[in-house]
N, C-alpha and C positions, 0 to 999 in steps of 0.2 A: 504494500500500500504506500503508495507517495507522498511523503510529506508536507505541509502546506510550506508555502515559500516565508519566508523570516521578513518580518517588515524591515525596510529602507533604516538606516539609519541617519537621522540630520543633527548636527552639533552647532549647537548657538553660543555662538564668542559673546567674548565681553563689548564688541565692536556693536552686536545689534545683528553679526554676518549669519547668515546658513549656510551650511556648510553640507553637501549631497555625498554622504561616503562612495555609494554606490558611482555616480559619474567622476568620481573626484572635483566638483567642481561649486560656487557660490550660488545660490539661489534665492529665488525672491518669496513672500507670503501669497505672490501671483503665480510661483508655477509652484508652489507646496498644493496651492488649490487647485491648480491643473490635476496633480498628481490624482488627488481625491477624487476629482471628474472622473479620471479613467482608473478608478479604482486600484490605486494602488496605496499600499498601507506601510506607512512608515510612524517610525517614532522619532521625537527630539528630545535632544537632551542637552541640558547648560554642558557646556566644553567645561568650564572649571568645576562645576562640585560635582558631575555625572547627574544630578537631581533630573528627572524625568517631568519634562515639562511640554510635554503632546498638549494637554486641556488647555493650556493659556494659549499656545501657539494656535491652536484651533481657532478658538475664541475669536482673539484678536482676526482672521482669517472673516469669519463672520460679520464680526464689525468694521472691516474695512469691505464687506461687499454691500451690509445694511448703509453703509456710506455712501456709494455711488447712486447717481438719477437713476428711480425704476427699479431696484434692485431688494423692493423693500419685501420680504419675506415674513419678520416675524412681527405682529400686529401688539401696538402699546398697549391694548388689556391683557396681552398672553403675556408680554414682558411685566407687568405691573405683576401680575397673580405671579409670574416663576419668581419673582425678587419675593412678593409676600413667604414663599415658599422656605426660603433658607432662613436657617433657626426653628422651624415649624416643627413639631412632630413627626410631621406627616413627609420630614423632608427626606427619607433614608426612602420612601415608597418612588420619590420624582421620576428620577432618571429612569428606573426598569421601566415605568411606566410610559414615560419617553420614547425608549428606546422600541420599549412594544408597539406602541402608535406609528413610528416610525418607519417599521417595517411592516407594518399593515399597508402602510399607505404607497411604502416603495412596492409590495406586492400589486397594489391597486393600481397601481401609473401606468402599467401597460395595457390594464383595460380600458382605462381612459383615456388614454393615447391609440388605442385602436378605433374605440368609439368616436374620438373627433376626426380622425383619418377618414370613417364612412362617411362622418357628418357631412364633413368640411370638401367632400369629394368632389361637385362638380361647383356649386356654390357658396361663394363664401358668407359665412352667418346664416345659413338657412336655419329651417325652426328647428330640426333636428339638433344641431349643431347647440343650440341656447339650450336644446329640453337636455341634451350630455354634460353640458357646463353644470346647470342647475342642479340637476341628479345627483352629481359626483360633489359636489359643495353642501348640497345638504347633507349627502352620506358621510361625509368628514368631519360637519360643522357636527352631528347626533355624534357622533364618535367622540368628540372631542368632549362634548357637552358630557355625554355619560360619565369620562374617564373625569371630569373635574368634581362631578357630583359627586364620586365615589372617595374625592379629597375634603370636599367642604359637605359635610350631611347637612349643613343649618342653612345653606345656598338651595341645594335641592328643596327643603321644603319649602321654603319662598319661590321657587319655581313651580312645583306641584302647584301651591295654594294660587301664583297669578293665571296658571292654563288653568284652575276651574272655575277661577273668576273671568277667562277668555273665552273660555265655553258657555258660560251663564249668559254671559251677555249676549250674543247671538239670538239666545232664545228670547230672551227679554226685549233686542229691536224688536224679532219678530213679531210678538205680541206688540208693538207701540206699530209696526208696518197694519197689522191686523185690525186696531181701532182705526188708522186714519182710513183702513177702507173701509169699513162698517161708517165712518163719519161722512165719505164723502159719497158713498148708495144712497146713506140720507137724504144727503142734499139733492142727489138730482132727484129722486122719490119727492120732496119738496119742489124743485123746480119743477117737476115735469104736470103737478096739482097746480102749481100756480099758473105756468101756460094754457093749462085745459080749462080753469075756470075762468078766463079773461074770452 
């Protein structure tokens, strides 16, 4: 059985450099993310103490793409709720949790990439195309929702209690759509007495 290949190794100077063992050569946090694109797995580590610093080098990776026009990926209520998260209790559960959704969703991509490919086939934006967008966002957005409820129980029930106060009211227009029609039979029943008797 073949062994999985041994991630890259990258050596970060005191300079700020990276340093590619594998190419022998300088690299940027622009082709560290290249490497990621095409799936290659490497680690970094500070050149002076060896300390293993892949999470921050990531990071910052992220923050310098959240930087650029257009490139904005993670949304200011999900960064608000992950900052509430550290120091939490409930912060040792984050990451697997994370990392679960994550690979749901990388599992998910190629069906949604196949599905906009029929969409998107001969015209673009057709209604198919919006009904795959729409489909795939709310199947992600209920994902996401579920996986946070199951972090905050006192959020859920404020959720539960506003969807049966979303559903009440419905019923409750329809009953107020219900009198103004019973209101306005009346009045032509009225008008149509006061035409016949003139």
């Amino acid at each position: 059985m073949a062994s999985e290949k041994e991630p890259t190794v990258i050596k970060k100077y005191a300079n700020r450099r990276l340093y590619h063992t594998g190419t022998s050569s300088y690299v940027t946090l622009e082709d560290l993310a290249g490497l990621v694109r095409a799936g290659e797995d490497f680690v970094v580590y500070d050149a002076k103490s060896g300390e293993d610093i892949t999470r921050s080098v990531l990071a910052q990776i992220i923050f310098d793409e959240e930087a650029k026009d257009g490139q904005n990926l993670l949304p200011i209520t999900f960064l608000r709720q992950l900052i509430r998260f550290y120091g939490d209790s409930m912060q040792a559960l984050v990451p697997r949790y994370l990392e679960f959704s994550m690979d749901n969703f990388t599992q998910d991509q190629n069906k949604f990439r196949e599905q906009m490919a029929k969409a998107f086939g001969g015209s673009a934006f057709g209604g198919q195309a919006l009904d795959a967008i729409q489909a795939q966002t709310r199947a992600n957005m209920q994902m996401f929702t579920e996986a946070f409820r199951m972090f905050n129980p006192f959020a859920a029930t404020a959720a539960a209690k506003a969807k049966q106060a979303a559903a009440a009211e419905p019923a409750a227009k329809g009953d107020e759509l219900g009198d103004l029609k019973r209101e306005l039979n009346e009045m032509r029943e009225r008008l149509d007495k006061l035409s016949r008797s003139k």
